[in-house]
N, CA, C and O atoms as a CHARMM CRD file, in Angstrom:
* protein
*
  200
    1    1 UNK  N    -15.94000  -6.15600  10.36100 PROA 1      0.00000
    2    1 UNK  CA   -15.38500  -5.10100   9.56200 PROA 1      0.00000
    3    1 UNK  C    -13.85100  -5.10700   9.62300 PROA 1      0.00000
    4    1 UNK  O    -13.15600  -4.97800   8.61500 PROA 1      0.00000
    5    2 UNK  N    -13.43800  -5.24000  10.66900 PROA 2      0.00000
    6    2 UNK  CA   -11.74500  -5.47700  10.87600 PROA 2      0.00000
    7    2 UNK  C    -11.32100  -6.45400  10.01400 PROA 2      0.00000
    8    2 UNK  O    -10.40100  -6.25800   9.22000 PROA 2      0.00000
    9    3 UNK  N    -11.99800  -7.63800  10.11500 PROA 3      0.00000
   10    3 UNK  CA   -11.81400  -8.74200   9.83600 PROA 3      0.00000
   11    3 UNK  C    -11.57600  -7.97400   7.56300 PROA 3      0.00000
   12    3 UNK  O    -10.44300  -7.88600   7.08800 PROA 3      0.00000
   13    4 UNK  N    -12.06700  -7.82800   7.23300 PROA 4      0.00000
   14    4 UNK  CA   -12.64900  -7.19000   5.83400 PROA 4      0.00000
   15    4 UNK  C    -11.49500  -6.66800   5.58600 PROA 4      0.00000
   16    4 UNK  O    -10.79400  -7.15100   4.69600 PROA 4      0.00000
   17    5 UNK  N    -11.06600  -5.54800   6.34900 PROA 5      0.00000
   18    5 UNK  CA    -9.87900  -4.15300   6.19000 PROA 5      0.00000
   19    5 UNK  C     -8.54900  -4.87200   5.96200 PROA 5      0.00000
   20    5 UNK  O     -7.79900  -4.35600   5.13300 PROA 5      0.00000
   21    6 UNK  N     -7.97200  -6.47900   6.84600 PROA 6      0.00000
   22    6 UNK  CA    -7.41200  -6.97400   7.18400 PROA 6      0.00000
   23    6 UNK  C     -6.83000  -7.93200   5.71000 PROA 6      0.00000
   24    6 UNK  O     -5.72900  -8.06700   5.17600 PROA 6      0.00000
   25    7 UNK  N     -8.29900  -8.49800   5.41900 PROA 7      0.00000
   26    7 UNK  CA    -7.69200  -9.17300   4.11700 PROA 7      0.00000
   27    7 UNK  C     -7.93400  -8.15000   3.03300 PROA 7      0.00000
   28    7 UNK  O     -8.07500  -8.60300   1.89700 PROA 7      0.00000
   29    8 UNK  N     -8.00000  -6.96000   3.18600 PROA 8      0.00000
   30    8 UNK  CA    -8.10800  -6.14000   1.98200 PROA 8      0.00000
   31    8 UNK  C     -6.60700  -5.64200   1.86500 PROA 8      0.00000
   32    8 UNK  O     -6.16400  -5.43900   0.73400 PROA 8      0.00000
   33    9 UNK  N     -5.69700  -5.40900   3.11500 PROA 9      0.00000
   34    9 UNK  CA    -4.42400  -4.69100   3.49800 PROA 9      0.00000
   35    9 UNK  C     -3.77700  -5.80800   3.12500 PROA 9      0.00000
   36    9 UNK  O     -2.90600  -5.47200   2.32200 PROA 9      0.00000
   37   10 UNK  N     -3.76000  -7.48400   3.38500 PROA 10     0.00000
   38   10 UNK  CA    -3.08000  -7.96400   3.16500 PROA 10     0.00000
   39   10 UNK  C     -3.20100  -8.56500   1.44800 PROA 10     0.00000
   40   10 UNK  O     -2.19900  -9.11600   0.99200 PROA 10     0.00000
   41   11 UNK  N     -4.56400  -8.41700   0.47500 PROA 11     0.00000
   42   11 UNK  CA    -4.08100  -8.52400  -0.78000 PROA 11     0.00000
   43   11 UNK  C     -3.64600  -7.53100  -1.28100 PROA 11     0.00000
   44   11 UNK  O     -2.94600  -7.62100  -2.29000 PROA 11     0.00000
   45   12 UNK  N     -4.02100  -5.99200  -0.55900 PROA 12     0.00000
   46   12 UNK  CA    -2.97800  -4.93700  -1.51300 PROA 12     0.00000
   47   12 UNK  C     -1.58000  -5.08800  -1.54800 PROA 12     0.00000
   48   12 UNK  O     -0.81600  -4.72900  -2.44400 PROA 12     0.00000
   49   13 UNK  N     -1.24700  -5.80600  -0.20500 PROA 13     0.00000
   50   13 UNK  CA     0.50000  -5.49400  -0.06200 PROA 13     0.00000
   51   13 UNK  C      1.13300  -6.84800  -1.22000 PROA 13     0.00000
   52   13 UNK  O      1.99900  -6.76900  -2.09200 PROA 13     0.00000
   53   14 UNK  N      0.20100  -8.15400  -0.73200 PROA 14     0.00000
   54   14 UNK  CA     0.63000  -9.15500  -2.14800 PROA 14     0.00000
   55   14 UNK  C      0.53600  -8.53600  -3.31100 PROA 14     0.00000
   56   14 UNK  O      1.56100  -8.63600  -3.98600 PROA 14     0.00000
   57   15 UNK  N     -0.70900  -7.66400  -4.00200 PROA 15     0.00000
   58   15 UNK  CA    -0.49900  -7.56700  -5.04400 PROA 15     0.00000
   59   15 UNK  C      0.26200  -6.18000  -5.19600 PROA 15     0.00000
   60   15 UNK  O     -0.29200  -5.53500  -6.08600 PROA 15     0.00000
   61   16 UNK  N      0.99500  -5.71000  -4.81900 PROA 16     0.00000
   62   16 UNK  CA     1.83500  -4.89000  -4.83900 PROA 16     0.00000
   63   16 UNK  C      3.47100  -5.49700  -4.84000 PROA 16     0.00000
   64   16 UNK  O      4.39800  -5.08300  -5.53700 PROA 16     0.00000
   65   17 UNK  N      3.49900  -6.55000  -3.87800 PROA 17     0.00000
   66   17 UNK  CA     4.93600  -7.25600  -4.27600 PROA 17     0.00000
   67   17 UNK  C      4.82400  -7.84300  -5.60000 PROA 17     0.00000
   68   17 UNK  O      5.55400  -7.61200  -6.56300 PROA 17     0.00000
   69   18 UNK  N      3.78500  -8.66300  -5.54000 PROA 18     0.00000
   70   18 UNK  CA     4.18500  -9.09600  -7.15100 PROA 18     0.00000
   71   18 UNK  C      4.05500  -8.33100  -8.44800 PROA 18     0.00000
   72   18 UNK  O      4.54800  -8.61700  -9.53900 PROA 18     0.00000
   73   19 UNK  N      3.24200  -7.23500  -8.09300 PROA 19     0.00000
   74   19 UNK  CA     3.67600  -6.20100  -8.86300 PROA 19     0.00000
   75   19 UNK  C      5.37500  -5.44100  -9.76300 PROA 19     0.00000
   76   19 UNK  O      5.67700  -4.96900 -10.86000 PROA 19     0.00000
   77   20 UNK  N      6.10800  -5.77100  -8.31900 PROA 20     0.00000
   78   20 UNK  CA     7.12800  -4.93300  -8.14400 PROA 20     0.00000
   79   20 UNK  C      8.09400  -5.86300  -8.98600 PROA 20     0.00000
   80   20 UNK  O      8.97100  -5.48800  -9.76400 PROA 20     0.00000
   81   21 UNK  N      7.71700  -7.24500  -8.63700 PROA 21     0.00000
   82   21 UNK  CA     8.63600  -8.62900  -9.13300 PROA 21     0.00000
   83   21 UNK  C      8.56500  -8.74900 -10.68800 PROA 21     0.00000
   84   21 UNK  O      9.40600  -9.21900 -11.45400 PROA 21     0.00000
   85   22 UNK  N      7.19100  -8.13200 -10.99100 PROA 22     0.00000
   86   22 UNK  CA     6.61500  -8.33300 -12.14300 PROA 22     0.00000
   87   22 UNK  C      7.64100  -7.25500 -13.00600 PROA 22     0.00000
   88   22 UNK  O      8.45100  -7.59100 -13.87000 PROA 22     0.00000
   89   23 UNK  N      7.47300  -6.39700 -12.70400 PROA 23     0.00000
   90   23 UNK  CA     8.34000  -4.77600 -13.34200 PROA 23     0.00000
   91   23 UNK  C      9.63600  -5.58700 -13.11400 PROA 23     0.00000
   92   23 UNK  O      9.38800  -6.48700 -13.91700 PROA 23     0.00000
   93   24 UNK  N     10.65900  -5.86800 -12.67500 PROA 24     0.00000
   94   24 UNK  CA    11.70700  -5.84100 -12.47100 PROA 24     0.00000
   95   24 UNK  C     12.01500  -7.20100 -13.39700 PROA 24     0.00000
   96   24 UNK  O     12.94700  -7.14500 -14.19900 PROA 24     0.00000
   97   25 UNK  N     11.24100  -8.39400 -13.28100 PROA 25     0.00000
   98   25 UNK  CA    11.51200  -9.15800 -14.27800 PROA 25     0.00000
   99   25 UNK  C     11.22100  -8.68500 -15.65900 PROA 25     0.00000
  100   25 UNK  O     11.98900  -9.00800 -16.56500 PROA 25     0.00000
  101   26 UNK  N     10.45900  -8.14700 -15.83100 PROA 26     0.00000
  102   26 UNK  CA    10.20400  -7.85800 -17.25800 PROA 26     0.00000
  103   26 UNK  C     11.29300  -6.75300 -18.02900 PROA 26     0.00000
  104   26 UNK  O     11.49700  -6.60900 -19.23400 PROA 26     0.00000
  105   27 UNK  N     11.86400  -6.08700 -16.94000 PROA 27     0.00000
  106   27 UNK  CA    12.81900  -4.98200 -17.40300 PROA 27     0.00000
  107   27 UNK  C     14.12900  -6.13000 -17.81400 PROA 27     0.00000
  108   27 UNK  O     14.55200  -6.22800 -18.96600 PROA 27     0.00000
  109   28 UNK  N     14.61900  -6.88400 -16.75100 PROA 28     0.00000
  110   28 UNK  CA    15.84700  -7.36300 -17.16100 PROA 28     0.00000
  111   28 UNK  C     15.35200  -8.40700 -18.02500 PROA 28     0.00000
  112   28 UNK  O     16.38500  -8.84900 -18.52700 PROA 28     0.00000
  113   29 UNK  N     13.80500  -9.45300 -18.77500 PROA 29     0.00000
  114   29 UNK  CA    14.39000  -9.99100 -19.93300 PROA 29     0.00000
  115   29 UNK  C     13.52200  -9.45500 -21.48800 PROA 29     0.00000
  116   29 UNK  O     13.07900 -10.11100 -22.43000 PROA 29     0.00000
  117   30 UNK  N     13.54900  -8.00500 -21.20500 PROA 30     0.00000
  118   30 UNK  CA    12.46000  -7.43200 -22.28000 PROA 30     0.00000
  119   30 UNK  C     13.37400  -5.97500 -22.87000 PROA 30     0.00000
  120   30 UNK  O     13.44700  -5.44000 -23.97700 PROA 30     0.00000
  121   31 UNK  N     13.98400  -5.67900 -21.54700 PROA 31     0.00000
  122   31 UNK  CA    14.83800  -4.27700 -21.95200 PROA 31     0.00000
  123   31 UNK  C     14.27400  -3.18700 -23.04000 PROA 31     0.00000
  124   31 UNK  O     14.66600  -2.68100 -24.09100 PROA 31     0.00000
  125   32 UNK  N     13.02200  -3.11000 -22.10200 PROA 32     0.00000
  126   32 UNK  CA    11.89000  -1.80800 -22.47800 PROA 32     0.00000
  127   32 UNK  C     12.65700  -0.68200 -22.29900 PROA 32     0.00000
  128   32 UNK  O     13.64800  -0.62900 -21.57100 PROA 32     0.00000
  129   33 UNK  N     12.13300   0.37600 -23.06900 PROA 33     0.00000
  130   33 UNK  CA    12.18400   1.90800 -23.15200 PROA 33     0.00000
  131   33 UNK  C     10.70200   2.68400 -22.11900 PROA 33     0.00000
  132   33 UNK  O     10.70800   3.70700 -21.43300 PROA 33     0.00000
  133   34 UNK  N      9.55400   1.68200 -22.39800 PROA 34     0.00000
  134   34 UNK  CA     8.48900   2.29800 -21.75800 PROA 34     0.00000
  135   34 UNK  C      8.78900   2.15700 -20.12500 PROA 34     0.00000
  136   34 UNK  O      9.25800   1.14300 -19.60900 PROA 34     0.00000
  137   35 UNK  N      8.53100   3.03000 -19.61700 PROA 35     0.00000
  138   35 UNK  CA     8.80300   2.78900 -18.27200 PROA 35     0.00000
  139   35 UNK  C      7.33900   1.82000 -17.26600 PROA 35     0.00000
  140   35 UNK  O      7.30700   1.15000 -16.23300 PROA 35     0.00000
  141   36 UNK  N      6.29700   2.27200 -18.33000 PROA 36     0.00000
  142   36 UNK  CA     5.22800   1.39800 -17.65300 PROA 36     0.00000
  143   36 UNK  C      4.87000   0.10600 -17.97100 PROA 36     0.00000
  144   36 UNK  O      3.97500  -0.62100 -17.54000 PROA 36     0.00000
  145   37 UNK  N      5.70300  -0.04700 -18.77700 PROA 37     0.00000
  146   37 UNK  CA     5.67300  -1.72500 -19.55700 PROA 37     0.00000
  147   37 UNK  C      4.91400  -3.15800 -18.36700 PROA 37     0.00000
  148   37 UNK  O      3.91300  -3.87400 -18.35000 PROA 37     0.00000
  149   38 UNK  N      6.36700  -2.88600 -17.37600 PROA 38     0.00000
  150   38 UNK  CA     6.07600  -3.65900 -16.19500 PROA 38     0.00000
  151   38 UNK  C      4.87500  -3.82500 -15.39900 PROA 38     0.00000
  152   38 UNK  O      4.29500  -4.83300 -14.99600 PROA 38     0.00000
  153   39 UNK  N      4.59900  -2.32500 -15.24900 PROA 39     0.00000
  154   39 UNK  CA     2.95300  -2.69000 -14.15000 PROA 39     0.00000
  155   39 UNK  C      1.87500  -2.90400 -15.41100 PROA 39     0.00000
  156   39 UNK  O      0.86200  -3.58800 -15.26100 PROA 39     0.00000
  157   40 UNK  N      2.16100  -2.33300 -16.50000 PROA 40     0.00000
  158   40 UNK  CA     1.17900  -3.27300 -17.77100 PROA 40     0.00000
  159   40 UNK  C      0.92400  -4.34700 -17.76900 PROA 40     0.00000
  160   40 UNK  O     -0.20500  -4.81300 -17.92300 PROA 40     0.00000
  161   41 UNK  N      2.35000  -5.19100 -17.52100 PROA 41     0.00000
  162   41 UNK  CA     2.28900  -6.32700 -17.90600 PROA 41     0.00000
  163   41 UNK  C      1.70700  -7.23900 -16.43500 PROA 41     0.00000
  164   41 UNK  O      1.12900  -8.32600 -16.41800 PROA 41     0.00000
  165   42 UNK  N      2.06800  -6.42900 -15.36700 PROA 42     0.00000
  166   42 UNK  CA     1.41800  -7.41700 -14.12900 PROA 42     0.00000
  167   42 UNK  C      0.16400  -6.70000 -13.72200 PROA 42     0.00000
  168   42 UNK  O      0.00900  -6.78400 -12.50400 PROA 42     0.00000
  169   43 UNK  N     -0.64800  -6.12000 -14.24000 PROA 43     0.00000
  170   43 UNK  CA    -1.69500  -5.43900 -14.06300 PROA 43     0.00000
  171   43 UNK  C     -2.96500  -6.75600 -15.14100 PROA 43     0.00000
  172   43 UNK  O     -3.96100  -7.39800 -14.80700 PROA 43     0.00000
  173   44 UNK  N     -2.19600  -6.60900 -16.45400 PROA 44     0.00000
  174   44 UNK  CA    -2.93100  -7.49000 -17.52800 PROA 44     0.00000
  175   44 UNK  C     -2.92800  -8.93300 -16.69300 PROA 44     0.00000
  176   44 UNK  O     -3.95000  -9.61800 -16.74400 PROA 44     0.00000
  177   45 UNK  N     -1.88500  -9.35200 -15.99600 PROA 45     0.00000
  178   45 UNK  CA    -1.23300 -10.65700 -15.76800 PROA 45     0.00000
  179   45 UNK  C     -2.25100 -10.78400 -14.69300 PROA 45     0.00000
  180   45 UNK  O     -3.10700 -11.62500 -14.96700 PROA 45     0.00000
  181   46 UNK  N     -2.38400 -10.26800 -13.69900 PROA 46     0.00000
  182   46 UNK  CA    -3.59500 -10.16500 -12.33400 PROA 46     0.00000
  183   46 UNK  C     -4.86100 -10.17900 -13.19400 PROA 46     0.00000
  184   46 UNK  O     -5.41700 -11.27600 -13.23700 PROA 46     0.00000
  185   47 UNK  N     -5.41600  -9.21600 -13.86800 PROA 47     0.00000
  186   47 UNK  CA    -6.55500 -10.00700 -14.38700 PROA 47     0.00000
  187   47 UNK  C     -7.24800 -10.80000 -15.27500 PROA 47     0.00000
  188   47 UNK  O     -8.41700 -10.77400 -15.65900 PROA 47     0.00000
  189   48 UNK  N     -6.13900 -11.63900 -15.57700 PROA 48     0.00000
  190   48 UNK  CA    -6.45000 -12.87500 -15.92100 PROA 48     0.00000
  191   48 UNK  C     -6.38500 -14.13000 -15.17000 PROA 48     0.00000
  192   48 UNK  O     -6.82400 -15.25900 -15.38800 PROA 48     0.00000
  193   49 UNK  N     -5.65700 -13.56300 -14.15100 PROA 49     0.00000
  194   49 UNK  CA    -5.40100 -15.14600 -12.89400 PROA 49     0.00000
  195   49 UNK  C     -7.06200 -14.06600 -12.10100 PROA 49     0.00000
  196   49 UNK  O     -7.60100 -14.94100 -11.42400 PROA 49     0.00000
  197   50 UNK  N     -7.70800 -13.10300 -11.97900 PROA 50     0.00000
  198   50 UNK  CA    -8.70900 -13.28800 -11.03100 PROA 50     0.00000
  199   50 UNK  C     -9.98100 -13.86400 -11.81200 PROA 50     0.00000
  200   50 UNK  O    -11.01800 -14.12000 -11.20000 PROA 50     0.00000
């Protein structure tokens, strides 16, 4: 069960950085008004790479 919690903590925190990378690139080469554009776009982007 540890073992489970462990790789569950460590893909939330990956998919949370690349989350963050995701928003921040997309702001500086898209220069959105929507503020949720970014986790849209790495939310859509994650499930298509799973």
């Amino acid at each position: 069960m540890w073992k489970d919690m462990l790789f569950v903590g460590i893909g939330g925190g990956i998919g949370s950085i690349l989350r963050f990378v995701t928003s921040r690139l997309s702001a500086r080469f898209i220069h959105h008004e929507w503020l949720f554009l970014g986790t849209f776009t790495a939310n859509i982007v994650g499930c298509l790479l799973i």
